[in-house]
C-alpha positions in Angstrom: 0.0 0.0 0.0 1.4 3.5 -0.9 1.8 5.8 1.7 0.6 9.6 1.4 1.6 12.3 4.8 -0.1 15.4 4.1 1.2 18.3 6.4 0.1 21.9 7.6 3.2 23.5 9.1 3.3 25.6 11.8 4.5 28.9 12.8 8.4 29.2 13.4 8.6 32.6 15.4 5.6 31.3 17.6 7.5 28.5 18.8 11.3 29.1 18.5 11.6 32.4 18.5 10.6 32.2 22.4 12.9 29.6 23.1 10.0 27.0 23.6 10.1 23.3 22.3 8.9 23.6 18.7 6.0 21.5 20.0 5.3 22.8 23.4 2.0 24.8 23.6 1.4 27.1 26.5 -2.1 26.1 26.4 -1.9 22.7 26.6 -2.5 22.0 23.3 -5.7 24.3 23.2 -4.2 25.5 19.9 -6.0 28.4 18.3 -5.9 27.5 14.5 -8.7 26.3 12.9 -7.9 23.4 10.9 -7.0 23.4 6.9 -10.0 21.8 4.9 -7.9 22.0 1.9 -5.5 18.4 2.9 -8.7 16.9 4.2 -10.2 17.3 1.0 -7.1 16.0 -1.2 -7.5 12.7 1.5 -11.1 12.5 0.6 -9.7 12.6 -3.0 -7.0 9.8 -2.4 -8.0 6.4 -3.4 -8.7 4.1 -0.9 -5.6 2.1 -1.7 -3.3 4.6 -0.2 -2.3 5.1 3.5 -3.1 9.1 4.3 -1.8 10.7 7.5 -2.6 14.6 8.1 0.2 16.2 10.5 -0.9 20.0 11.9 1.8 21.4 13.6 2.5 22.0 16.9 -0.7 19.4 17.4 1.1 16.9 15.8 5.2 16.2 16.1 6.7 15.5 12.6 8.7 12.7 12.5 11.3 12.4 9.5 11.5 8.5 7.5 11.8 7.3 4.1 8.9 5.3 4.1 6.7 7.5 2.8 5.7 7.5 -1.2 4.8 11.3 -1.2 4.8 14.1 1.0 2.1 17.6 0.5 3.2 20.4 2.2 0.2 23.0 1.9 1.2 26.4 3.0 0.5 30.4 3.4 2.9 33.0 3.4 3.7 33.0 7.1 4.2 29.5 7.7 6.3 29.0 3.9 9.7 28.8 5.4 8.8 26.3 7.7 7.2 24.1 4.9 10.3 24.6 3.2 12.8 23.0 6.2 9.9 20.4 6.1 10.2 19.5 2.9 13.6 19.9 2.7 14.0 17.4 5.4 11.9 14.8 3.4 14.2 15.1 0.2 17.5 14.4 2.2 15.9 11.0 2.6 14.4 10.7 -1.2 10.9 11.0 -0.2 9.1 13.1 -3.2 7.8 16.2 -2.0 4.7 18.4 -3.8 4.0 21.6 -2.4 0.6 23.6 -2.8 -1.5 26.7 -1.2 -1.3 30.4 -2.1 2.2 31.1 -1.7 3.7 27.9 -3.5 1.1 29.3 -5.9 2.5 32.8 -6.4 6.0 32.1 -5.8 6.1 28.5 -7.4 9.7 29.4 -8.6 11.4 29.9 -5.1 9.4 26.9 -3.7 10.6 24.7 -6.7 14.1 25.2 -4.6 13.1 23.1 -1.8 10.4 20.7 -3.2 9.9 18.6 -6.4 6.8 19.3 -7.4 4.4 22.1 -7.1 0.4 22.5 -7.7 -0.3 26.2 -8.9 -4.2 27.0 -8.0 -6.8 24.6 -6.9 -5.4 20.8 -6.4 -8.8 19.3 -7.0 -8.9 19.0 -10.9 -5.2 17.8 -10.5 -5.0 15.3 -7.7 -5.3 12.1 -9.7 -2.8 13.0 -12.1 -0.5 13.6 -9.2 -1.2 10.4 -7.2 -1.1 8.3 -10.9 2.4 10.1 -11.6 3.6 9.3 -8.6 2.5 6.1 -9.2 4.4 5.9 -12.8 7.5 8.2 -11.0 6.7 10.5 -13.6 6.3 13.3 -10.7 5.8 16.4 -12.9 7.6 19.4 -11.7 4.1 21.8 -12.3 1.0 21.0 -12.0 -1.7 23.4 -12.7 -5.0 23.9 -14.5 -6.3 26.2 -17.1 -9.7 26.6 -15.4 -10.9 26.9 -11.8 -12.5 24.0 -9.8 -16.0 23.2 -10.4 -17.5 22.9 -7.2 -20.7 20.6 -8.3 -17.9 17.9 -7.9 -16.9 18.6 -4.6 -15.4 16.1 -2.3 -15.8 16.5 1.9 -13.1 16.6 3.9 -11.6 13.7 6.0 -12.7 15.0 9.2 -11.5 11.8 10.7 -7.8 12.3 9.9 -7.2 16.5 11.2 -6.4 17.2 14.3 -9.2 20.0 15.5 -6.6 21.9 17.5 -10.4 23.2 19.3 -10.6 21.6 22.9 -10.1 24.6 24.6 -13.1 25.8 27.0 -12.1 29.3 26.8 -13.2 29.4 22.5 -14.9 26.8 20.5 -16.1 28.0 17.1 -16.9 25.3 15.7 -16.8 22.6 12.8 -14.9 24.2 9.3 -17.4 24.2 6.2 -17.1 25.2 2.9 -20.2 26.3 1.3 -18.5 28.1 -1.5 -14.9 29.9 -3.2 -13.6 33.2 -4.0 -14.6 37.0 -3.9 -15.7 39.6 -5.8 -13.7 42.5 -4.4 -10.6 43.6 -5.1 -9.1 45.2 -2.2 -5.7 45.6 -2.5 -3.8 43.9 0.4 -6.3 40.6 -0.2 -4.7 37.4 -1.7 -8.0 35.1 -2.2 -8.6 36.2 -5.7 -5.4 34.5 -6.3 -6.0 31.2 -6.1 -9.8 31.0 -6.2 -11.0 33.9 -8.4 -12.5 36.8 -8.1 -16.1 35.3 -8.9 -17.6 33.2 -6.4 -18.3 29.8 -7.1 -20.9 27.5 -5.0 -21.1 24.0 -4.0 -25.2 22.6 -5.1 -27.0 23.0 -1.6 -27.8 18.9 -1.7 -24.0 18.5 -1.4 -23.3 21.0 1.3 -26.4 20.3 3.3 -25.4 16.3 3.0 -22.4 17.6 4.7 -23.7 19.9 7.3 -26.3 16.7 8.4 -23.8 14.1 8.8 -21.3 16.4 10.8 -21.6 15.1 14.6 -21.2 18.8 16.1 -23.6 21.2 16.4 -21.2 23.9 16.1 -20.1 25.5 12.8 -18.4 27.7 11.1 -18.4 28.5 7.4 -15.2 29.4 5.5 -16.5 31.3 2.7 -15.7 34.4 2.4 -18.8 36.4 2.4 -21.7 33.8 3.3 -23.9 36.3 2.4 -22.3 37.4 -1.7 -25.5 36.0 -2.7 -28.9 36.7 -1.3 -31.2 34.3 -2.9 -28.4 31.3 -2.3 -28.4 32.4 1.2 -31.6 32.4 2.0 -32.2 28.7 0.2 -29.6 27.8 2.5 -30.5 29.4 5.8 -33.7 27.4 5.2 -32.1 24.1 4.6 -30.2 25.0 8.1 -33.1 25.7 9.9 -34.5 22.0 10.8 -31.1 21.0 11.0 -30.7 22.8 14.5 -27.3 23.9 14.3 -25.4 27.1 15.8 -23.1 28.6 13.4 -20.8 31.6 12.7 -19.0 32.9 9.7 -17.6 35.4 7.2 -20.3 37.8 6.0 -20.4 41.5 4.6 -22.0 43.7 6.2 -25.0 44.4 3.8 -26.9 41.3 5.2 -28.0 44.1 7.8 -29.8 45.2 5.4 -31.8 42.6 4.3 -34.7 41.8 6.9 -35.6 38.4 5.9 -32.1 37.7 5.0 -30.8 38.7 8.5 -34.0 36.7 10.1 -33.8 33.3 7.6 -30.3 33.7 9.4 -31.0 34.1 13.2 -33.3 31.2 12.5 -30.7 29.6 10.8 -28.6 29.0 13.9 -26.3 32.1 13.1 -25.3 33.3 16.6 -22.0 35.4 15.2 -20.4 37.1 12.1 -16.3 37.9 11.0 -17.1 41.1 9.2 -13.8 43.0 7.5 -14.7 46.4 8.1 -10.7 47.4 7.6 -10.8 50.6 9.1 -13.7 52.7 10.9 -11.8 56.2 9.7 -13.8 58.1 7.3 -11.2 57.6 4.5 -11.2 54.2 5.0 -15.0 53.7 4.5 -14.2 55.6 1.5 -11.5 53.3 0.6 -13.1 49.5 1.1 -15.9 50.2 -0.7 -17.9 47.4 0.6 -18.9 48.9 3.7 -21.2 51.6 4.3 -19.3 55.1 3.4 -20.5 56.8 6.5 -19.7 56.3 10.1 -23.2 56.6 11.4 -24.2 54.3 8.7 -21.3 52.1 9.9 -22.8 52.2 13.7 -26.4 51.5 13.0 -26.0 48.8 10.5 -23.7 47.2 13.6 -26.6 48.1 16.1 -29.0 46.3 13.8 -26.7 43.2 14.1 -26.9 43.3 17.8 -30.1 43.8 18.3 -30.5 40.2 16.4 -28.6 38.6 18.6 -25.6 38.0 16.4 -21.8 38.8 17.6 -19.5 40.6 15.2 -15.7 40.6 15.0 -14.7 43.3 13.3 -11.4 42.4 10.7 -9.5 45.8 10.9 -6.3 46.3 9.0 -3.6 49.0 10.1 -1.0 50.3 8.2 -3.4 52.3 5.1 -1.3 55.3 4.3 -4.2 57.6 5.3 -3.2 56.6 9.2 -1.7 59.1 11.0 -1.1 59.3 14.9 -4.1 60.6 15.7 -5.9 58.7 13.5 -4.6 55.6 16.1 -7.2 57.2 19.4 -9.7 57.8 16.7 -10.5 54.5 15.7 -10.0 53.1 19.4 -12.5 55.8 20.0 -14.9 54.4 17.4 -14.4 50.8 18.2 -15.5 51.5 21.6 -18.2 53.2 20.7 -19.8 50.6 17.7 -19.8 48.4 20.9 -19.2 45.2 19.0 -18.2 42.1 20.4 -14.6 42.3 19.3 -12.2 43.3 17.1 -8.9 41.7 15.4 -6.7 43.9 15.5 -4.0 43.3 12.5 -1.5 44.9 11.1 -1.4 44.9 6.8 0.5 42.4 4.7 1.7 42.7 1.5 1.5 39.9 0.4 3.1 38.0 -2.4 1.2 38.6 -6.0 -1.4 41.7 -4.4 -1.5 45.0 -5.5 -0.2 46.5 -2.2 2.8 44.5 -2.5 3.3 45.6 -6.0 2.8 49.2 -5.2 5.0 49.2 -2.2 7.7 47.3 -4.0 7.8 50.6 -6.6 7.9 52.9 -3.7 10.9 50.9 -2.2 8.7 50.6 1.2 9.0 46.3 1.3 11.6 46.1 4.5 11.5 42.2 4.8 11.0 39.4 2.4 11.7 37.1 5.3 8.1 35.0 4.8 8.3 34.0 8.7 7.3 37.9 9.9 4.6 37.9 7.2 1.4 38.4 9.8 -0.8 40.4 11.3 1.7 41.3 14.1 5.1 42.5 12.7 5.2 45.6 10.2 7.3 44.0 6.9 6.9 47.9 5.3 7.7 51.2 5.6 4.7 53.2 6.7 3.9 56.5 4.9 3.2 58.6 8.1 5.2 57.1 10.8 8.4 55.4 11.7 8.8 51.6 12.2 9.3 52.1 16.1 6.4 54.5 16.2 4.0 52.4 14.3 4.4 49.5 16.6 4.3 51.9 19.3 1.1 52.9 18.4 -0.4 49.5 18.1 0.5 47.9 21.1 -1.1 50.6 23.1 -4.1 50.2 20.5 -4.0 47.0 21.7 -3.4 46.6 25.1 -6.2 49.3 25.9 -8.8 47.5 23.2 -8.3 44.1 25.1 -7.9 45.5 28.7 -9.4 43.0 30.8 -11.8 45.7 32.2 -13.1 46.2 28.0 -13.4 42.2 28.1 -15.5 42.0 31.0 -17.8 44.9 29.7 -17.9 43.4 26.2 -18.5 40.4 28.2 -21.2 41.2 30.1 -23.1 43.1 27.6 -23.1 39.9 25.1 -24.1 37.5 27.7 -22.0 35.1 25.6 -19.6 32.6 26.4 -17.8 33.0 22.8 -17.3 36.9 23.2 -15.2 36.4 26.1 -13.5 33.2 24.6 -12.4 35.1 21.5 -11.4 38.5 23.6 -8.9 36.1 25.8 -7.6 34.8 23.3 -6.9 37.7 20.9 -5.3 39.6 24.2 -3.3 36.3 24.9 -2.2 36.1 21.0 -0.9 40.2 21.2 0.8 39.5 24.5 2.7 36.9 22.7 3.5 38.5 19.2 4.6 41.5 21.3 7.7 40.0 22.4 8.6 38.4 19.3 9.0 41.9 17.4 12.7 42.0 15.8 14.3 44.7 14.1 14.8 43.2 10.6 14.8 46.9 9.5 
């Protein structure tokens, strides 16, 4: 029998930067990461005459043999050079190696350096060719396909073989589902139109709902990036959901405020809370990310509205926009505090590989790292237009530490009346605390 190890690397500054075992979790394992559908869909994919094994690091310790007919390494920009010792690792021992995801995608060149084989764009439509090659040891060195995925053919995740990394009391949010790919915006620092289109593609509701049912939890959380792109979808589906009796969160703009029987098909649904990318709360911003309301008062009643329904938002906020200035910093902790939302994550921009932020500030000569590992929402990889690099970080860790104060949990807390809210607050203080002391001057 062939043997397939499918792996999701982790984070090298979380762990070694802090002088910590690379598999040592301060949390006892209560890792917050929710888990990749993307291997658990190429082991749904794998024939039944292969061996698969999915490894998620830190959850699971990687052990290095020969044994092993083919290794996937599926990987973002932040977790790349990680995936890169892996599958270097693998090769010293003549194991093949493919690697896949968005950044193996962009930059299939540099990760043809550490791997033999890379998948450019969606695996599904090239799996079998993969696994046959392999087969064959005809191992192509690209694999990609001239058109994306077609999602009527869509296979379910093996569940059975990913570590959830979600045992934690303090935040469960649920089971992963994938209801649909890609996004019609364009905003410049985003990287999903880069692998799955910018038009959004959706799996036939007998599929998904098939899914949904045979999933044990009744927690879940839906991937897609806007659940809501598509008003008469969503509402065929919040009406599938309904009998079903599940609790669920997800990705949504905000416009399904908007939409009475769209926002109460939903409540009904199950939908207790909602990841909304607002980006910025600044008046230029809601300018800028024109899928938000363009007002501020707009802004604070269509979150009111939201509220009032019982539904928790998390506010995706992005720092860094040349617009920013000092002030602007106590102005939008101002305004947060004031939309009175459940919480916020609080991220710093990333240009990364193949967007049009990263090709603008490449021309300007503002890129200060291309070291992949500081590629998140905690370090600053760019020159910022209004601010030095010491004053920018400045800035946001007092932005920060005065958002996630534990007196601002408890009030957030208390006002929500729900366990998640204080869960997801913990956490997100617990994650800055962290980063914090990892910042190095690359500059």
């Amino acid at each position: 029998m062939k043997k397939l190890l499918l792996i999701e690397p982790g984070s090298r500054l979380k762990y070694q930067k802090r002088k910590l075992q690379y598999f040592e979790n301060v949390a006892n394992k209560h890792y917050f990461k929710r888990p990749s559908l993307a291997l658990g869909v190429l082991a749904g994919l794998t024939p039944p005459d292969w061996e698969i094994e999915i490894m998620r690091e830190p959850l699971d310790q990687i052990i290095y043999r020969d044994d092993v007919d083919l290794v996937g390494i599926s990987a973002c920009t932040q977790i790349v050079n990680r995936g890169y010792e892996i599958a270097d690792e693998f090769r010293k021992r003549g194991v093949k190696v493919i690697m896949g995801g968005i950044h193996p995608t962009v930059l299939f060149n540099e990760a043809l350096e550490h791997c033999d084989s890379v998948c450019i764009g969606e695996a599904e439509p090239l799996w079998k060719n993969v696994l046959e090659d392999v087969l064959t040891g005809n191992l192509k060195r690209i694999y990609s396909s001239d058109k994306l995925f077609d999602l009527k053919d869509y296979t379910s995740p093996r569940r059975d073989l990913i570590s959830s990394g979600f045992k934690s009391f303090i935040y469960d949010p649920g089971v992963s589902v994938e209801a649909s790919r890609g996004c019609p915006h364009s905003c410049d620092f985003c990287s999903v139109g880069l692998i799955h289109g910018n038009k959004i593609r959706y799996r036939p509701l007998d599929n998904l709902t098939a899914e949904i049912d045979s999933i044990e939890s009744n927690k879940l959380f839906f991937v897609d990036n806007n659940i809501v792109a598509n008003v008469k979808r969503s509402k065929e589906l919040f009406r599938e959901l309904i009998p079903m009796k599940k609790t669920w969160t997800a990705q949504s703009g905000i416009s399904i405020a908007k939409d009475p029987e769209l926002l109460k098909l939903a409540v009904d649904a199950g939908c207790n809370g909602l990841l909304i990318g607002i980006e910025s709360v600044l008046d230029a911003g809601l300018s800028k990310y024109s899928k938000n309301p363009g007002k501020y008062a707009e802004l604070k009643e269509t979150l009111t509205r939201l509220k009032d329904h019982g539904i928790s938002v998390l506010a995706h906020m992005i720092f860094g926009n040349d617009f920013e200035t000092m002030e602007t910093f106590q102005e939008t902790l101002e305004r947060l505090k004031e939309l009175d939302i459940a919480s916020a994550s609080l991220g710093i921009m990333i240009p990364y590989p193949g967007t049009k932020l990263a090709e603008n500030l490449e021309k300007e000569g503002r890129i200060i790292t291309r070291d992949w590992d500081y590629y998140d929402i905690h370090h600053l990889v760019f020159q910022p237009l209004n601010f030095s690099h010491e004053d920018f970080l400045r800035e946001m860790e007092k932005l920060r530490n005065d958002y996630f104060s534990f007196r601002d949990i408890m009030s957030r807390t208390m006002k929500y009346q729900d366990p998640k809210v204080f869960g997801f607050n913990i956490l997100q203080r617990s994650h800055n605390k962290v980063h914090h002391s990892l910042e190095t001057d690359f500059a």
